[in-house]
Rosetta silent file (secondary structure, phi, psi, omega in degrees, C-alpha in Angstrom):
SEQUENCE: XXXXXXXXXXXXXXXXXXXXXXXXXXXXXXXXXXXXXXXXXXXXXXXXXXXXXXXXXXXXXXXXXXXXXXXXXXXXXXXXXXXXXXXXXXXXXXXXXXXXXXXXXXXXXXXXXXXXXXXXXXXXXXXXXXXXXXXXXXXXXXXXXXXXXXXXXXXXXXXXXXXXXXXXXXXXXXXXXXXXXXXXXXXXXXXXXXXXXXXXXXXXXXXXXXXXXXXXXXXXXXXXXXXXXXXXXXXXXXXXXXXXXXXXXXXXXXXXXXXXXXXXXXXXXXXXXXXXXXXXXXXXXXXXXXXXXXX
SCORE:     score description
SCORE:     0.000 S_00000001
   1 L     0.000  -28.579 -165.875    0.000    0.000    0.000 S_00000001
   2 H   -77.785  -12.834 -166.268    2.793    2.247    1.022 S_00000001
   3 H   -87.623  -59.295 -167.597    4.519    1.817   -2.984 S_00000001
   4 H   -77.318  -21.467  157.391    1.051    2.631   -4.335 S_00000001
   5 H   -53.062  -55.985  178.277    0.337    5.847   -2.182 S_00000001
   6 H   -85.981   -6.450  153.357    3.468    7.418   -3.221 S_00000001
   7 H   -73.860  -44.757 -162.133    2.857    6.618   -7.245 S_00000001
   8 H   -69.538  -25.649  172.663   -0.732    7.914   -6.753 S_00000001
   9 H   -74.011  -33.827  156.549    1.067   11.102   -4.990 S_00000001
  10 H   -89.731    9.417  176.775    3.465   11.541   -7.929 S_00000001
  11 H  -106.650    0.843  174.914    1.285   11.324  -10.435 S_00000001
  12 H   -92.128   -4.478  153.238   -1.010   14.248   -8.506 S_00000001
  13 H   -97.999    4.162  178.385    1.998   16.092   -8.459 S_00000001
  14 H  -135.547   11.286  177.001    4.242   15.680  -11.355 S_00000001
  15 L   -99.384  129.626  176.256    1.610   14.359  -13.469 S_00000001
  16 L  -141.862  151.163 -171.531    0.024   16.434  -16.140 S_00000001
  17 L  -129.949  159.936 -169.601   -1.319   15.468  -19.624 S_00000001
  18 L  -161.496   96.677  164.732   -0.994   17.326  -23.029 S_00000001
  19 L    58.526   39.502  173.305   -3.061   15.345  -25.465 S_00000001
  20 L    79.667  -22.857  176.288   -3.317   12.178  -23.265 S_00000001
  21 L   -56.017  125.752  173.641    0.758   12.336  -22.532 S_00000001
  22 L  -119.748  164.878  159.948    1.557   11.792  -18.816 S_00000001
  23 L  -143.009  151.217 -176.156    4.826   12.316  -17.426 S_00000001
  24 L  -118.615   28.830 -178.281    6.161   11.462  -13.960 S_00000001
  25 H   -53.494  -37.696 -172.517    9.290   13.434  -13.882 S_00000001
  26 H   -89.595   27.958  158.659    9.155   15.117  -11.178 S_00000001
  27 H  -102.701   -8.783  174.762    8.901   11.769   -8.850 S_00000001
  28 L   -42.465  129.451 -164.528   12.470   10.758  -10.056 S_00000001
  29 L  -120.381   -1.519  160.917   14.097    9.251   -7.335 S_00000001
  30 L  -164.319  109.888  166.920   17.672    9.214   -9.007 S_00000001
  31 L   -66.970  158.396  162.900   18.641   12.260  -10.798 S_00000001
  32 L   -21.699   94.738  175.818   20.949   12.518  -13.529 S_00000001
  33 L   -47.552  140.859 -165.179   24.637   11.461  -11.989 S_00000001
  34 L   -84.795  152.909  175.490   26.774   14.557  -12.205 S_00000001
  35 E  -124.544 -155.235  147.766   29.400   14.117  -14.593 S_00000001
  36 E  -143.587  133.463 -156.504   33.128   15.773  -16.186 S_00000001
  37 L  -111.194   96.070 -169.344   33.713   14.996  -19.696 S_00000001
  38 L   -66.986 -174.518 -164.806   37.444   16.063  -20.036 S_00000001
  39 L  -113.123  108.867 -142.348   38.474   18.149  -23.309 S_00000001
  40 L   -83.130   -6.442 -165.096   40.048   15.320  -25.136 S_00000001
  41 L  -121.495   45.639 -115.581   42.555   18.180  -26.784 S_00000001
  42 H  -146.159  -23.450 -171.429   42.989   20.132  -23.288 S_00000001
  43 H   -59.256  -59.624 -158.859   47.081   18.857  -23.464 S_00000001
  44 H   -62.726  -52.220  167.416   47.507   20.819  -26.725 S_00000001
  45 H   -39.536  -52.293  155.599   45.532   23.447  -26.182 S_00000001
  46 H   -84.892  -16.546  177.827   46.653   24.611  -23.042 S_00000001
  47 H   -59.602  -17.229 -161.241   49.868   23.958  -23.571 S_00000001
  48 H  -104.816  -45.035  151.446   49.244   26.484  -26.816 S_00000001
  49 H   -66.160  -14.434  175.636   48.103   29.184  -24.139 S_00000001
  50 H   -78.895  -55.533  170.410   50.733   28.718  -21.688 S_00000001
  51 H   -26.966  -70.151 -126.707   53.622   29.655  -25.122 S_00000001
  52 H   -72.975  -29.395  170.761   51.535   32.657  -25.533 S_00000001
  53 H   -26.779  -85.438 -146.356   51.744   33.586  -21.551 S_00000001
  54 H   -56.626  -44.040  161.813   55.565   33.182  -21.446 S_00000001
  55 H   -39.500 -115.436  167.439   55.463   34.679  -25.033 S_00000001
  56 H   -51.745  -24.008 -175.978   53.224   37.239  -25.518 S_00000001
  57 H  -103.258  -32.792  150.884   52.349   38.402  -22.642 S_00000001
  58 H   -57.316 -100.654 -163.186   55.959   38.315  -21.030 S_00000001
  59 H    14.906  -82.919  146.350   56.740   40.678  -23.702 S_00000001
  60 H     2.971  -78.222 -149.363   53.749   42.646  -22.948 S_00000001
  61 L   -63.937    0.226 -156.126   54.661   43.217  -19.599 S_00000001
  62 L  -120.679   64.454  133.151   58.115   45.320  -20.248 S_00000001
  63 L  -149.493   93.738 -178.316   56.106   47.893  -22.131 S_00000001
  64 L    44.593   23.236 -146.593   55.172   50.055  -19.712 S_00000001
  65 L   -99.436  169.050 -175.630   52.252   48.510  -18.476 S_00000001
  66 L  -168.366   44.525  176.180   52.829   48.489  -13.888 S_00000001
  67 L  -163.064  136.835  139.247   49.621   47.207  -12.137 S_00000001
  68 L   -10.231  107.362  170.777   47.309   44.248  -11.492 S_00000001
  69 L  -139.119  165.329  162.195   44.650   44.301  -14.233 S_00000001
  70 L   -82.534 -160.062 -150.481   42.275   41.123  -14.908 S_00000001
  71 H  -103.330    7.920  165.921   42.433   39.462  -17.932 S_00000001
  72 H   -89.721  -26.693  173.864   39.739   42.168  -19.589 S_00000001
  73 H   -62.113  -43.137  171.337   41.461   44.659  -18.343 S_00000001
  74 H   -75.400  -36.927  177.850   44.978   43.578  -19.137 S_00000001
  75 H   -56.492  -38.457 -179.420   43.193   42.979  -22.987 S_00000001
  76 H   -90.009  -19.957  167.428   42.143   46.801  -23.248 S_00000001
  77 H   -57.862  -64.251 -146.777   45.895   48.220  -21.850 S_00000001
  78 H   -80.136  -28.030 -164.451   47.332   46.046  -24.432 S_00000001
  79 L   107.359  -11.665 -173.810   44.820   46.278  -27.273 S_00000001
  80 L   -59.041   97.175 -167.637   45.337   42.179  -27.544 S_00000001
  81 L   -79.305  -31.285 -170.219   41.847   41.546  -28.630 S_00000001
  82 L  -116.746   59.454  164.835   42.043   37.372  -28.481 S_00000001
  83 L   -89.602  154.591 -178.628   44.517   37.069  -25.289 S_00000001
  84 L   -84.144  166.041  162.423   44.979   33.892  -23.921 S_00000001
  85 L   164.017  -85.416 -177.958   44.644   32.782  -20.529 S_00000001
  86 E   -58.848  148.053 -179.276   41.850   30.367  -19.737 S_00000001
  87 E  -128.949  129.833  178.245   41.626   26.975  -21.411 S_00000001
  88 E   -67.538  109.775  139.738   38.593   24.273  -21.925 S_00000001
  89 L   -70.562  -45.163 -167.979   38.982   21.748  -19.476 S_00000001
  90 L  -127.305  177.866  121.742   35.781   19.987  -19.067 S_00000001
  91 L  -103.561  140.080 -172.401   32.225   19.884  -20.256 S_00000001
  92 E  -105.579  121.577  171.210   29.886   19.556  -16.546 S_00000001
  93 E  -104.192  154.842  145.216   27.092   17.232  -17.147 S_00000001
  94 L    67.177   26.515  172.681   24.260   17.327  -14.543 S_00000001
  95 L   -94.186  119.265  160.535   25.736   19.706  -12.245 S_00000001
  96 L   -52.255  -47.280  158.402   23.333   21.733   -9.799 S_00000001
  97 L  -174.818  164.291 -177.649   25.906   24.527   -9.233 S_00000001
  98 L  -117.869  120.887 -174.239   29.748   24.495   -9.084 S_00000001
  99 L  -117.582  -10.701 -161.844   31.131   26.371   -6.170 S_00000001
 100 E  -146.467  151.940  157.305   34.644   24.462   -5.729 S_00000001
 101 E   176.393  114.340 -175.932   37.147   23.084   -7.748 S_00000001
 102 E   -85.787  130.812  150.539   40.577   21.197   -6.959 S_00000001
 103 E   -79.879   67.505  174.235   43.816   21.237   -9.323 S_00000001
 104 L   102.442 -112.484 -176.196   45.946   18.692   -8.264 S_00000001
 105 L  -115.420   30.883  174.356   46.417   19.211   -4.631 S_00000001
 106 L  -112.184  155.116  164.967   45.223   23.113   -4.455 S_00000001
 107 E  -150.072  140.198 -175.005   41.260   24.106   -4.415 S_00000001
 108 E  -128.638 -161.423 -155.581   40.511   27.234   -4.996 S_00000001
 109 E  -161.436  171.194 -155.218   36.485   28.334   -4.853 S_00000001
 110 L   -63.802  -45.882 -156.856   34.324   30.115   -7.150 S_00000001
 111 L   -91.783  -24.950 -158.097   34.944   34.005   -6.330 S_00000001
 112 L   -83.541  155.825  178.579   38.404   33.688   -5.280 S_00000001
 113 E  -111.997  140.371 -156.677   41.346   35.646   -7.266 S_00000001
 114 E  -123.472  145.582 -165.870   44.469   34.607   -7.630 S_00000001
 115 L   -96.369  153.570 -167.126   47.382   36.499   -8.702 S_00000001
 116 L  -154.991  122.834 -172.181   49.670   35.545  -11.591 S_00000001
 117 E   -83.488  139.249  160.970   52.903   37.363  -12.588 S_00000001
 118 L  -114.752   30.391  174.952   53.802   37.568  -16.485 S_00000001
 119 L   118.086  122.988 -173.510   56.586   39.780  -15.755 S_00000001
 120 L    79.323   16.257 -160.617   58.203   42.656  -14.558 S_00000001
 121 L    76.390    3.964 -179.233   55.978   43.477  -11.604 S_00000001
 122 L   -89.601   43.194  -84.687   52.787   42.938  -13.805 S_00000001
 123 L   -91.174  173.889  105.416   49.986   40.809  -12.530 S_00000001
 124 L  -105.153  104.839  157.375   47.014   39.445  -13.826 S_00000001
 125 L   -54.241   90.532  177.518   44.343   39.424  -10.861 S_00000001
 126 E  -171.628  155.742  157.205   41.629   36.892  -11.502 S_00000001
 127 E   -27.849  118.270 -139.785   39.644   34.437  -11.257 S_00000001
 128 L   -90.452  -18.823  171.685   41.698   30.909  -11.405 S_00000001
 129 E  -167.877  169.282  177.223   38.418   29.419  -13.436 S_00000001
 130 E  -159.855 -161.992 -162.800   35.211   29.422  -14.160 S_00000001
 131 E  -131.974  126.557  174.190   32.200   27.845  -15.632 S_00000001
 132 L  -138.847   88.001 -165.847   30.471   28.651  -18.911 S_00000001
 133 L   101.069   15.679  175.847   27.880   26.772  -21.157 S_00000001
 134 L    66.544   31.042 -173.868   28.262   24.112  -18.708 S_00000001
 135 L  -120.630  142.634  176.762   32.329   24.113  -19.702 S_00000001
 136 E  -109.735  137.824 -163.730   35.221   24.508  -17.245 S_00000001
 137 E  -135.372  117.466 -171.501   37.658   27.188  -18.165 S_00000001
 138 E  -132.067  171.589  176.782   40.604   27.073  -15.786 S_00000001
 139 E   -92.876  117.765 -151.985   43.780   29.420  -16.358 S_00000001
 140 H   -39.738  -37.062 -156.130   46.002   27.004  -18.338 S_00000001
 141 H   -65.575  -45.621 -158.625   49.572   28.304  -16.628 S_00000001
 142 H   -79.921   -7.029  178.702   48.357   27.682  -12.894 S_00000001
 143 H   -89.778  -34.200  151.841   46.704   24.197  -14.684 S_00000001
 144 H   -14.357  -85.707 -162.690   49.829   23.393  -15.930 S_00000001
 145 H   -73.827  -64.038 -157.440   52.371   23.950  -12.801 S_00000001
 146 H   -84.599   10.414  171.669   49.516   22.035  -10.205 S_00000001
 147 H   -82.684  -12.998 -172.608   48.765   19.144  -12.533 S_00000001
 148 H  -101.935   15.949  152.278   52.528   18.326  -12.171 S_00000001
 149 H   -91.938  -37.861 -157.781   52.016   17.536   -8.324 S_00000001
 150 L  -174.880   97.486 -177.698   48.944   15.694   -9.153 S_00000001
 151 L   -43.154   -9.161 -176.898   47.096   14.773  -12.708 S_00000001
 152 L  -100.649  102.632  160.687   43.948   15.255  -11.122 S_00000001
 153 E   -39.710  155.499 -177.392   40.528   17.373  -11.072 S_00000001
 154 E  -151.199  104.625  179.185   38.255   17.389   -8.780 S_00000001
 155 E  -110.982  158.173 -173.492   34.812   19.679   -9.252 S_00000001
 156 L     8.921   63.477  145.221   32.024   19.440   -6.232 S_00000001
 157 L   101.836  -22.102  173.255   33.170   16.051   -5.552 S_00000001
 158 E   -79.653  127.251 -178.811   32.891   14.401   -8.853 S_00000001
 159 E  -114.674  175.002  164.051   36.659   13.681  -10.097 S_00000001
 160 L  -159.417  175.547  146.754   38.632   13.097  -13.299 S_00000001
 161 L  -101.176  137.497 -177.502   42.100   12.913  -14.647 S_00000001
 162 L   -99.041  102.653  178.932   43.587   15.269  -16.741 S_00000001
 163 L   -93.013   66.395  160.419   46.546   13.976  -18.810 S_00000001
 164 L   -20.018  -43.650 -149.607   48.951   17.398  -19.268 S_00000001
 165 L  -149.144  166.380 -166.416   52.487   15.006  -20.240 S_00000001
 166 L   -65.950  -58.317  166.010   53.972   12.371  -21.741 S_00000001
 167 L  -156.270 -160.770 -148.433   54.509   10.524  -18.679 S_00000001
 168 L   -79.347  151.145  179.688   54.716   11.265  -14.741 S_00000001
 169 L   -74.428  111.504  156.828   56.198   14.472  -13.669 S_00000001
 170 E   -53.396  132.661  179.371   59.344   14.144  -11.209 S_00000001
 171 E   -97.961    1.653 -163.116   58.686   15.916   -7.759 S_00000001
 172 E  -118.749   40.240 -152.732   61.920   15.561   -6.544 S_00000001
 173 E  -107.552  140.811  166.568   63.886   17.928   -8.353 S_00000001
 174 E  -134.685  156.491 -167.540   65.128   20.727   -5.450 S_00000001
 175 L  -109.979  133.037 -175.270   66.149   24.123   -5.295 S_00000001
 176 E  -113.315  136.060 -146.292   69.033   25.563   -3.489 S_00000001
 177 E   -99.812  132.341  176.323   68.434   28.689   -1.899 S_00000001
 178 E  -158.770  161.702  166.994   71.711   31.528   -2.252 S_00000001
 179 L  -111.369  102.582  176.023   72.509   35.169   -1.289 S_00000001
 180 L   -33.883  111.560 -162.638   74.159   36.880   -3.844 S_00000001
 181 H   -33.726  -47.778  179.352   77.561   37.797   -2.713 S_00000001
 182 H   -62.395   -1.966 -162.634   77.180   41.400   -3.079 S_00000001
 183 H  -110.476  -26.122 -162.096   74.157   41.490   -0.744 S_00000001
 184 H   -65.389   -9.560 -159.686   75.034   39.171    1.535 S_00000001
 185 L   -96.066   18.382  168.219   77.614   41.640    2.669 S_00000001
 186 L  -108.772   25.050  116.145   74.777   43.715    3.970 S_00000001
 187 L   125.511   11.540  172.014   74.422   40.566    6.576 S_00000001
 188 L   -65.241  158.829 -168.358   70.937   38.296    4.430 S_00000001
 189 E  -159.285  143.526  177.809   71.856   34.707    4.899 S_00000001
 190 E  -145.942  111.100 -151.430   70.364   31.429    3.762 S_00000001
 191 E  -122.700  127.030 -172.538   70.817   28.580    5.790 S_00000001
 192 E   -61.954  121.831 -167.082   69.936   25.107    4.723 S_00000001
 193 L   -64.599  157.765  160.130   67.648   23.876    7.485 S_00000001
 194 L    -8.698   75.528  173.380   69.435   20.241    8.416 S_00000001
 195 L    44.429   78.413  179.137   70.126   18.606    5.114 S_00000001
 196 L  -146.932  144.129  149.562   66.125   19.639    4.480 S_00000001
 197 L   -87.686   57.993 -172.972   64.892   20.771    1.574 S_00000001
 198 E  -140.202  161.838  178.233   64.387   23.993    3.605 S_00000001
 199 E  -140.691  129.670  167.899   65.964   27.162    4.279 S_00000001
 200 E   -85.061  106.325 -155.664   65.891   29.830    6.910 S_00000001
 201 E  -109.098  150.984  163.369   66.559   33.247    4.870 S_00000001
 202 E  -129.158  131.020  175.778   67.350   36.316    7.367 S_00000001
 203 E  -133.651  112.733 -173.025   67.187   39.824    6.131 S_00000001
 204 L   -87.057  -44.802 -166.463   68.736   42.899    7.468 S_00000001
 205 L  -114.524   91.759 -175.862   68.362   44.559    4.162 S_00000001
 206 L   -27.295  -46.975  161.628   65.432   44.832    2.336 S_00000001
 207 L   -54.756   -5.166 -142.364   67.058   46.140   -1.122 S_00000001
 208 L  -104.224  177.035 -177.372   68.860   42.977   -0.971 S_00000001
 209 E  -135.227  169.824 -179.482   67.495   39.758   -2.990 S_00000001
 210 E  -134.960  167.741 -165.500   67.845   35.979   -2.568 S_00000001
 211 E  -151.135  166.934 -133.980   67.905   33.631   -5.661 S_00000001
 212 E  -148.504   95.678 -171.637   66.854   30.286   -6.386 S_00000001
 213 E   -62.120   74.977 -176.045   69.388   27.685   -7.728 S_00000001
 214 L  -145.473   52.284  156.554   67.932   24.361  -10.087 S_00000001
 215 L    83.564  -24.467 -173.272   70.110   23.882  -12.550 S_00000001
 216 L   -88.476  168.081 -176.494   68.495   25.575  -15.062 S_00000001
 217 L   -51.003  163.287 -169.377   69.947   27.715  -18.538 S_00000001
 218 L   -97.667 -173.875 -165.457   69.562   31.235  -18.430 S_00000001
 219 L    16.263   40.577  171.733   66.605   32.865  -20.890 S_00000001
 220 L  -111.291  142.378 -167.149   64.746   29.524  -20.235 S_00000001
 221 E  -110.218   93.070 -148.668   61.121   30.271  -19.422 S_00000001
 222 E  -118.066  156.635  179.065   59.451   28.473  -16.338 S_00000001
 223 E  -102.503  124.641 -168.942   56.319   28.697  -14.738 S_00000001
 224 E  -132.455  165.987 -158.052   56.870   29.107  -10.545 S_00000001
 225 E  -142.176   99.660  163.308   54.220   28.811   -7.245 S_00000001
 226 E  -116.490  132.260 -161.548   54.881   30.676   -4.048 S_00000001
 227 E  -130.485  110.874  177.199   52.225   29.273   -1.172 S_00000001
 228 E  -147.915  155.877 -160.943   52.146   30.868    2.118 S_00000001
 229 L   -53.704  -56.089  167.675   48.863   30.199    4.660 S_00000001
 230 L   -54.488  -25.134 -143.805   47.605   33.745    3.806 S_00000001
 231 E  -138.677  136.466  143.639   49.255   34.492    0.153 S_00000001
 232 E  -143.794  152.900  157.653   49.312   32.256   -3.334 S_00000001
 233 E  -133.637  163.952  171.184   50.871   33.692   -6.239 S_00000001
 234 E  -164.671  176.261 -146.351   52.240   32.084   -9.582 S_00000001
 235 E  -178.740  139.917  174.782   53.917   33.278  -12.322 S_00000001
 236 E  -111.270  144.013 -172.152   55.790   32.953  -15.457 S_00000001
 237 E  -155.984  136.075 -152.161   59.550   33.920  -15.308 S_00000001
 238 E  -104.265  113.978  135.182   62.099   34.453  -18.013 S_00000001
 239 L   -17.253   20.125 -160.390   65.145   33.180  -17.122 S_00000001
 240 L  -102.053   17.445  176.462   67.392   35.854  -17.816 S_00000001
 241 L   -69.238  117.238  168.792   69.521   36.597  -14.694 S_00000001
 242 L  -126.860  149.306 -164.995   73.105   36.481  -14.759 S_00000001
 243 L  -151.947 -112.410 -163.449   75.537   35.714  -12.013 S_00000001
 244 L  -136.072   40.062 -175.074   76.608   33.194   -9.710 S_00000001
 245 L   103.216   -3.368 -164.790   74.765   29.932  -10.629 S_00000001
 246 L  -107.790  174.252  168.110   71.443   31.399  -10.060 S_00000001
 247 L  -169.048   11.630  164.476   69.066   32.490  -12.428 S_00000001
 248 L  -127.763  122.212  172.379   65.747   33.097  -10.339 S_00000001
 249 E  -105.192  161.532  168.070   65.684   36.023   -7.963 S_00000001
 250 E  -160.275  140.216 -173.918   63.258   37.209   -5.691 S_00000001
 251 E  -114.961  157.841 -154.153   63.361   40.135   -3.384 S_00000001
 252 L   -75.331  -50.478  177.635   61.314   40.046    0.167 S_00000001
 253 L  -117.488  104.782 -165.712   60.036   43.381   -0.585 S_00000001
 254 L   -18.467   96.126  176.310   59.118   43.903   -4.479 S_00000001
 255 L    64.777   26.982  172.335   61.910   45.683   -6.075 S_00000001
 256 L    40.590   24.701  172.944   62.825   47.225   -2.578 S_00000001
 257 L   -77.367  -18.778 -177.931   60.480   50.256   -3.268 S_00000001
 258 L  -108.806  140.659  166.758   59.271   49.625    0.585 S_00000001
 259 L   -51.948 -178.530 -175.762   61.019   50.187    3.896 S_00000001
 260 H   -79.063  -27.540  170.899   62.245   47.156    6.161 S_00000001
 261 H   -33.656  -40.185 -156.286   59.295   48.094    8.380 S_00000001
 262 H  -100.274  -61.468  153.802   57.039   47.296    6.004 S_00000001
 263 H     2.459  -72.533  172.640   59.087   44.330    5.031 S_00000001
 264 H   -38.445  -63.562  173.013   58.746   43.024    8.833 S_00000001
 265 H   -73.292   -4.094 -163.385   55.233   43.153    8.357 S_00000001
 266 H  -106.868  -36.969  169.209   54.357   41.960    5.649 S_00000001
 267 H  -114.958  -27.197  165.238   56.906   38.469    5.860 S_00000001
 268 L   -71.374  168.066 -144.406   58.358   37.935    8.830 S_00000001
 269 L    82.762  -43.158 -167.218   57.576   34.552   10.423 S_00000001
 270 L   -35.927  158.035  146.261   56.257   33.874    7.050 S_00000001
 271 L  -131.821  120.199 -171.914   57.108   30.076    5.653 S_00000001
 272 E  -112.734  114.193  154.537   56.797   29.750    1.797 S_00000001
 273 E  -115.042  164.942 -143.163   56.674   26.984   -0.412 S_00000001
 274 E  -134.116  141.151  176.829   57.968   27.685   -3.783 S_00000001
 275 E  -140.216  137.506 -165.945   57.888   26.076   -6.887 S_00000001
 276 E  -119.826  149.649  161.584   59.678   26.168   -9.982 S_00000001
 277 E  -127.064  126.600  170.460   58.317   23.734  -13.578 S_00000001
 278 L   -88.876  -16.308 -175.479   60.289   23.575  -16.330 S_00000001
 279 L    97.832   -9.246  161.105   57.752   21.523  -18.363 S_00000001
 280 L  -109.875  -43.396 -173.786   60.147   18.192  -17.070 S_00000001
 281 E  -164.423  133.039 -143.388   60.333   18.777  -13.613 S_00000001
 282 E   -91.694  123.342 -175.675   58.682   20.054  -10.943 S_00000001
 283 E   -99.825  142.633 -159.947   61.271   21.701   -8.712 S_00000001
 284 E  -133.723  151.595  150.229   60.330   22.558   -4.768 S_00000001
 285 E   177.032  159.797  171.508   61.723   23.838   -1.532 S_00000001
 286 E  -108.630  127.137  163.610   60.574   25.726    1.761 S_00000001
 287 E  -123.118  155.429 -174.409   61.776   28.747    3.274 S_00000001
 288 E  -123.334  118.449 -165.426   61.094   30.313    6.298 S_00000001
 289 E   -87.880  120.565  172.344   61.616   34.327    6.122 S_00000001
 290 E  -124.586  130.681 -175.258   63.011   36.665    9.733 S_00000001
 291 E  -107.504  160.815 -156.402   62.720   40.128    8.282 S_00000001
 292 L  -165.289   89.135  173.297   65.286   41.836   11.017 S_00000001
 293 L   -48.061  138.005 -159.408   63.643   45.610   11.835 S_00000001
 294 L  -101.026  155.522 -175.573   65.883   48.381   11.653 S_00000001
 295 L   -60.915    0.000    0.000   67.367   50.225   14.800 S_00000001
């Protein structure tokens, strides 16, 4: 009796006729499974927007452009009518609403904006993806660099694999941490934590920079990840430093235009982990930043 009470109660609520037709949809007791259909050309394709980053858009940045814009924004500075930056990942079957979505082993959420360097102090500020047409559009460079920790998507709970490469990325590629001689003699120091792939950097001097060792050629063009509890960033970076084995720099406070005060606040304590991809191998290391206030 109890089977037949709830048919005769769906058909006086989801039943309606048009020319004798009944339908009982809205008694369906198992909706549509949600699904992700990857974008069977999603290698080439982003891989064909990530060039144009490190390309075009590195370029870009060294002509005069000096602020955070999104990527409509950054399109009307340059005049670039069809810039890249987002990539088809997915087609969403059956989804009620998408609010989440994990890239390897990062998740980032619908609203949030994540910063991306292409050079030169120049940002793009945006959204890391989004959803359109029932298609996921992620920004290929940051889908790149976290697929080579982990091939996988993940939207509301529904997963997939994404195949970016040829075969599995090495994770174990490390970065050695240095102070450029000339700075160090203004007392920054970078001290390998116990045979860790970690470092303690201390900085009296703010102007000064610290640089990032892994082997690679100079004007070689890598995609890098710095991850702190508060802070992500990523980036594309031109390889063009020359010195003393290094060829990635990075100063504590951006291009030393800010006192150490400001410095103090803004990093010390801080622990960062940083990532460099070459497109072979994903390179890693942690440092933990004492900013050292001046008397």
């Amino acid at each position: 009796m109890k089977k037949l009470s709830k048919i005769l109660a769906c058909l006086s609520v989801g039943a309606f006729a048009i020319a004798g037709a009944v339908t009982l949809s809205a008694c369906n007791d198992n909706p549509p499974k949600a699904e992700l259909v990857v974008n069977e050309n999603v290698k080439t394709e982003a891989a064909a927007v990530v060039e144009y980053v490190k390309t075009t858009l590195y370029t870009a940045s060294k002509a005069g452009l000096s602020k955070e814009y999104t990527v409509e924004g950054l399109k009307a500075e340059t005049g670039f009518e069809n810039l890249q930056y987002y990539t088809k990942v997915a087609t969403l079957k059956n989804f009620n609403k998408v609010e989440k979505l994990r890239l390897g082993n990062q998740n980032f959420t619908k609203e949030q904006e994540v910063a991306f360097s292409i050079g030169n102090n120049v940002f793009i500020k945006d959204k890391s993806w989004y959803v359109k047409d029932n298609t996921l559009y992620v920004a290929a460079p940051i889908l790149q660099i976290e697929l080579a920790f982990n091939g996988e998507i993940e939207v509301e709970g529904v997963k997939a694999t994404v195949s970016l490469y040829d075969s599995e990325i090495a994770a174990d590629g490390t970065i050695e941490v240095k102070v450029p001689t000339a700075f160090a003699e203004s007392g920054n120091t970078a001290t390998q934590v116990e045979e860790k792939n970690e470092y303690d950097v201390h900085v009296k001097d703010n102007e000064s920079w610290f640089a990032y060792d892994f082997g690679a050629e100079a004007d070689e063009t890598v995609l890098t990840k710095s991850k702190e509890t508060s802070d992500l960033q990523y980036g594309v970076t031109n390889l063009d430093q020359e010195g003393e084995g290094y060829v990635l720099g990075q100063y504590v406070v951006t291009y030393g235009k800010n006192n150490i005060e400001e410095a103090h606040t803004k990093y010390d304590g801080k622990t960062y982990e940083v990532s460099v991809f070459d497109g072979q191998k994903l390179y890693t290391t942690t440092i933990n930043i004492t900013v050292e206030t001046q008397a």
